[in-house]
Phi, psi and omega in degrees: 000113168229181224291354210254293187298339155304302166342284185293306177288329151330321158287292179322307186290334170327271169329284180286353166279348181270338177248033171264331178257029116297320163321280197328290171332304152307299197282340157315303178293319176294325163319319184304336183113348137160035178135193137245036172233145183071344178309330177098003178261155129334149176285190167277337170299336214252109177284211169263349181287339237251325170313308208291337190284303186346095172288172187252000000 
């Protein structure tokens, strides 16, 4: 095995662990109910900081 095949499997594991936690990812949120709008939760974008905005 010499470095051209290291390589090459090291961007293969790359790549697929990236498009495994994109899978992954997609399918959660469509379990969740479609996103985070309208749903009454926050996105993922959206934090605890997001409370301070608020009026009271």
């Amino acid at each position: 095995m010499n470095q051209s095949d290291v390589m090459f499997l090291v961007v293969f594991l790359i790549l697929l662990s990236t498009l495994t936690v994109f899978i992954v990812q997609f399918v959660r949120s469509r379990r969740r109910g479609g996103g985070g709008e309208g749903g009454g939760r926050a996105g993922w974008w959206e934090g605890p900081w997001d409370d301070d905005d608020r009026k009271r």
